[in-house]
N, C-alpha and C positions, 0 to 999 in steps of 0.2 A: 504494500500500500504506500502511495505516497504519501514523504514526511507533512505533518500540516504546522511545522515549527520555520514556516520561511514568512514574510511580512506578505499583506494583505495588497492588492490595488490599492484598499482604499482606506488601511489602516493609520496610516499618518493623516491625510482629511478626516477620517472619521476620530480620531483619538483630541483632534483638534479642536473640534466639532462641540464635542462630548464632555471637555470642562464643564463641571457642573458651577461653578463661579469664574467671572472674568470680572475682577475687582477694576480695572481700567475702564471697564463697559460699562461699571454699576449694575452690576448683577443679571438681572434676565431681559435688559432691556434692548433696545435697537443693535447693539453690537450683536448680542447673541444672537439674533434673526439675521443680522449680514452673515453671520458666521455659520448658521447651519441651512444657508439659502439651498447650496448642491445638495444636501443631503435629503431635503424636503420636495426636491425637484426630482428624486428620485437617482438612481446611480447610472453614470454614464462614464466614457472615457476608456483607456486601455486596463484591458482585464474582466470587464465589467459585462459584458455579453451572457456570462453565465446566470448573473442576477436577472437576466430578461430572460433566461432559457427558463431556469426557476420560476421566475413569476407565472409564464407561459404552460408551462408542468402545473400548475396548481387552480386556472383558470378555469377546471371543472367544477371549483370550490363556490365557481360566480366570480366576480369583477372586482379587484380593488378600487375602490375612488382614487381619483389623482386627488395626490395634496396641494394644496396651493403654497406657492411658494412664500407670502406672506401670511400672521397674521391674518386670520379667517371671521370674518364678519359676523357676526351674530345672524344665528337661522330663525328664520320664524316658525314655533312649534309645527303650524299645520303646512307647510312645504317640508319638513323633515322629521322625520317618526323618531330620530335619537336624540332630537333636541331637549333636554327635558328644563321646564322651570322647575323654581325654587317654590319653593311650601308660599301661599301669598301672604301678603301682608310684611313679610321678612326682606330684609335689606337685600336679598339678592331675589326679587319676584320675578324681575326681566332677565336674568339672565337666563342663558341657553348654553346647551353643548354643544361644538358647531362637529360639522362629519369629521368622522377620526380618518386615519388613513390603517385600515384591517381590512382582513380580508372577512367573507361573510362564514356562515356554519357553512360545513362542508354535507350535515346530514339534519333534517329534524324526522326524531320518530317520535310524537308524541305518544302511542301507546306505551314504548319504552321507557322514554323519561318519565310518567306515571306509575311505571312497577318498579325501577328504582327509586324513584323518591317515596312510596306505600313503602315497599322493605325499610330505606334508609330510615324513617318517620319510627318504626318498628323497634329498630335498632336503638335509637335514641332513648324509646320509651324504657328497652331493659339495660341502658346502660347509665340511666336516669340524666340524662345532661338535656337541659331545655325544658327541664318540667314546672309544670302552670303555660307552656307555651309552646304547645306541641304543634296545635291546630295554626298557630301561626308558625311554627318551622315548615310547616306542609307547604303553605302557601307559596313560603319562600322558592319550593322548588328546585331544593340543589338537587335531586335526580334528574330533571331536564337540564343544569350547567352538567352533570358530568358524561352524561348523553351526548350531550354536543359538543363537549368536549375531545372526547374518545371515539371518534365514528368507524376506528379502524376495527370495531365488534359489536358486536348486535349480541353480546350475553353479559346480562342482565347482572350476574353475579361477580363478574370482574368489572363490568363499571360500577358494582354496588361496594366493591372494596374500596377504589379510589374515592368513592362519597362516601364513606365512611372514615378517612384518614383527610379528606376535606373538611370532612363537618367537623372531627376534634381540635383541629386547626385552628376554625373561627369560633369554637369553646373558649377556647383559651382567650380571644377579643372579648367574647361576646358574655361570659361569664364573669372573667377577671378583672377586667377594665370598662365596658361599657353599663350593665346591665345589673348584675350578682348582688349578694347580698353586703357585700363590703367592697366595693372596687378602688378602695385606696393603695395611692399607686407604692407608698409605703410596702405594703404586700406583694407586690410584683414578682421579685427576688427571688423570695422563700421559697414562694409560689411554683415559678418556674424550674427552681431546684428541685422540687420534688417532680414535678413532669419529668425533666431530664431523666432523674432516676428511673423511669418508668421506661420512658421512648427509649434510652441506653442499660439495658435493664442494673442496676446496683448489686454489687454482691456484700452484705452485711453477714457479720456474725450471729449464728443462729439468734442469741438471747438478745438482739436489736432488731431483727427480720420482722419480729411480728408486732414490734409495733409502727417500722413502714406500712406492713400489710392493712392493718388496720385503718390508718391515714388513706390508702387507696380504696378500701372499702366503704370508709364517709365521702370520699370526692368525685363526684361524677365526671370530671374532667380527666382523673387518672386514669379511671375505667377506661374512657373512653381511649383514650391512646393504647392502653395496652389490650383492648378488645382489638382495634382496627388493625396492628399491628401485627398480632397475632393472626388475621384473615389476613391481613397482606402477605405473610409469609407461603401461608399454601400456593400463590400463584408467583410468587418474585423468589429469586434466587438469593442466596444471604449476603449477595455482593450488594444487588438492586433496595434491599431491605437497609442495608448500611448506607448507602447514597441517601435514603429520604431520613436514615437517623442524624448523617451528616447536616442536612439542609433546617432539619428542626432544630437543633443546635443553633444553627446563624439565625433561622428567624426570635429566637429567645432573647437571644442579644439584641436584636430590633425591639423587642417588645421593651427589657430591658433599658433602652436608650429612651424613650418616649415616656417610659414612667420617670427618668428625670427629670426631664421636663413638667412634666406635670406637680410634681412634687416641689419643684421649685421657682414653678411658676416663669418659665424661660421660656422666651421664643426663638429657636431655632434659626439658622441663616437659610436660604434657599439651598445652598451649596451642602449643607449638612443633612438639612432634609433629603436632598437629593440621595446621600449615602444611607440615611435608611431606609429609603425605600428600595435600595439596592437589595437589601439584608434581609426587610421586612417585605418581601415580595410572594406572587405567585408561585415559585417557583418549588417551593415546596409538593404542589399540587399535580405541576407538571413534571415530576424525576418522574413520575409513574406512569409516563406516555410507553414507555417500552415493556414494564409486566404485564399491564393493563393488556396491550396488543402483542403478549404470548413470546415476544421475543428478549434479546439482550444487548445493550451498545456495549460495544466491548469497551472494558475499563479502559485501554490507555488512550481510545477515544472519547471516550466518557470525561477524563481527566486532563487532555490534549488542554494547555491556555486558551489556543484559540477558540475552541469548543467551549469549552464552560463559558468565558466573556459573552460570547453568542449566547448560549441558553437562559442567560442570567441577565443579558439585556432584556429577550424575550417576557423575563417576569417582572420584572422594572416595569417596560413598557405596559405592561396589561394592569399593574397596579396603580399606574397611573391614571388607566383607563376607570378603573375602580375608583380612584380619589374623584374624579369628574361627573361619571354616573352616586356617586352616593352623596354627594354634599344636601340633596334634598334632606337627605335622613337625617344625618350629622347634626349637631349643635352648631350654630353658626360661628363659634369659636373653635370650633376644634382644627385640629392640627391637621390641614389638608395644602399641598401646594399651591392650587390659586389663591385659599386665605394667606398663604405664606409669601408670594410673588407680589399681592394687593401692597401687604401692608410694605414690602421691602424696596419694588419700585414704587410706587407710591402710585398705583394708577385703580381704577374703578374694578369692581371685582370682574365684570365682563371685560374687559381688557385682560383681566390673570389668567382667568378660564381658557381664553383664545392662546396665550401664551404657552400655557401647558397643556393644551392640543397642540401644541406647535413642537412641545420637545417630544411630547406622544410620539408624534407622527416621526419626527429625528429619527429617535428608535429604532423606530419601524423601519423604517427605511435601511438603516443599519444593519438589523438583524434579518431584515430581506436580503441584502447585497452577502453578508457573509455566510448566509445558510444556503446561497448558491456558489460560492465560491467555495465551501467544504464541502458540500454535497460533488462536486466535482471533483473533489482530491478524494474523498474519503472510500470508506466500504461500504456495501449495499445496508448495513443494519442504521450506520448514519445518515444515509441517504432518507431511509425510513424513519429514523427519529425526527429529522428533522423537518421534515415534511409533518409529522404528526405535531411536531410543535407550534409550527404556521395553522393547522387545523386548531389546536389547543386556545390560540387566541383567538380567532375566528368563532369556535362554539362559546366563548367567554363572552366575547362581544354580545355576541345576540342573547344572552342569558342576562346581562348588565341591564341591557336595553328592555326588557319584558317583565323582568323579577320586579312581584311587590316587596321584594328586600328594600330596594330602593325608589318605590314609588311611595311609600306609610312616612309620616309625618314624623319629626323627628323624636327619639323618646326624652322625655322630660325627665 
């Protein structure tokens, strides 16, 4: 196979690009938009043929929008269905999400995404995580996100793992920090300590074991990792199984970095932000494109720089896409990049929102251009990851865009 350790087309432009602070520009303003103009326009130039083969490969999936090369105008909801406003009466009523630059699902089965999301609902119920709030997890519908996520299979029970190692995921948000009966970001820590234990399983001395065990048996959130986990192993190899223990790890640290904040009442730089949502990303969800679909990326491609950069762009990007569709829900203080772009160039929140579509789309662009330039060097099972990756955002998008996750008013 050939080496993929030699430099990109478009890795000097794109590394350029992809400063996430340029103190000289004043942060996400006008310089940054000159500076990732090429990359929004899409990749062109020597080497770059292959990201149009790529695209061209994937155009079964449906049509990407072109991005525009500036700055995108505010859409008006009923010309565009992903536009979404803000809750009324709240400081952000007009704004809108203007079109992202993704590609669309590659499959919708709704009978599917309805028997995974009845199991996944099921599941919750005996591992008790979301209780008083069941009927509304249902609604939410994460069995149609991992539906559309995964289109490379149509059984039920291996998209029903990957939603099950999703849903404990956003437990850990959705219990510990937003919603739970103490979400003080004080507890974070401890918190997350004992998860680890679990996701990494801990070896204690017998006469200290049970009363870990017991800890895990009052917290539904421990259950829940080490339920999912244990069904992930029947279909993932203990290599693939170590990849998403790896990736829980870094997102802990994300969570971790945010409860500082919180605890001390700091507002982050755009440029910091930007590092955690590197950390605190998707992409926990997506290492499971390759058990999920039966096969395996071999480790030293799995682990290749160039390869992870790309995959881990990939979850940046879509969590992006997630900061954008969820700010209806959110508190209108919380910690999202256009509240964080608003306050830092100092411009109108629909100015932030268009801005970070704008790095959205960067991204995109990026992990467009390099998932065909490795898909060209690599072997057929990267070839297959990474295409299943491009599907991964694609079924995310249109799950963003539909979920009353993020159409319910925000919680008080």
């Amino acid at each position: 196979m050939p080496q993929l350790d030699g430099a990109s087309p478009l890795q000097a432009g794109a590394h350029s690009a992809l400063r996430p602070h340029d103190a000289a520009a004043g942060g996400t303003g006008p310089a940054l938009a000159e500076a990732v103009h090429g990359l929004l326009a899409g990749p062109t130039g020597l080497g770059t043929s292959a990201a149009r083969l790529f695209r061209t490969a994937l155009t079964d999936a449906g049509p990407l929008p072109e991005a525009p090369a500036t700055a995108p105008e505010p859409v008006p909801p009923a010309e565009q269905d992903a536009a979404r406003p803000s809750d009324e009466g709240s400081e952000g009523s007009s704004v809108v999400v203007p079109p992202l630059y993704c590609p669309d699902a590659e499959r919708d089965d709704p009978a599917l995404g309805e028997e995974v999301n009845n199991r996944l609902v099921e599941w919750a119920e005996e591992t008790g995580i979301f209780k008083g709030r069941l009927e509304r997890l249902r609604s939410h519908n994460f069995g149609r996100l991992f539906m559309l996520a995964h289109p490379d299979t149509d059984d039920p029970e291996r998209i029903l793992i990957a939603a099950k190692c999703g849903l404990s995921e956003w437990a850990v948000d959705d219990h510990w920090v937003d919603e739970g009966e103490d979400t003080s970001p004080e507890l974070i820590g401890s918190r997350l300590a004992m998860a680890h234990a679990v996701v990494d399983p801990v070896r204690l001395p017998a006469r200290y074991l049970a009363e870990f065990e017991n800890l895990v048996r009052k917290e539904p959130v421990l259950r829940a990792f080490r339920s999912c986990l244990d069904h992930l192993a029947e279909i993932a190899s203990p290599t693939q199984v170590a990849r998403l223990r790896h990736e829980l790890a870094v997102m802990f640290v994300g969570y971790n970095q945010e409860a500082e904040w919180r605890s001390s009442g700091r507002t982050p730089a755009v440029w910091e932000y930007m590092l955690h949502r590197y950390e605190n990303a998707f992409y926990p969800c997506m290492v499971l494109i390759d058990p999920v679909g039966g096969y395996e990326l071999p480790a030293a491609e799995f682990a290749d720089a160039r390869v992870r950069r790309t995959y881990l762009y990939a979850g940046t990007a879509n969590v992006l896409l997630n900061d954008l569709y969820s700010m209806t829900k959110e508190d209108p203080t919380d910690t999202n990049l256009p509240n964080l772009i608003a306050a830092e160039d100092n411009c109108s929140l629909q100015e932030a929102v268009n801005r970070a579509a704008c790095i959205h789309d960067e991204l995109m662009h990026t992990v467009e251009a390099e998932c065909a330039l490795l898909s060209a060097a690599g072997s057929p099972e990267l070839r297959r990851y990474l295409t299943g990756l491009w599907a991964w955002m694609g079924g995310s998008k249109e799950w963003h865009a539909t979920s009353p996750r993020y159409r319910e008013a925000p919680v008080k």
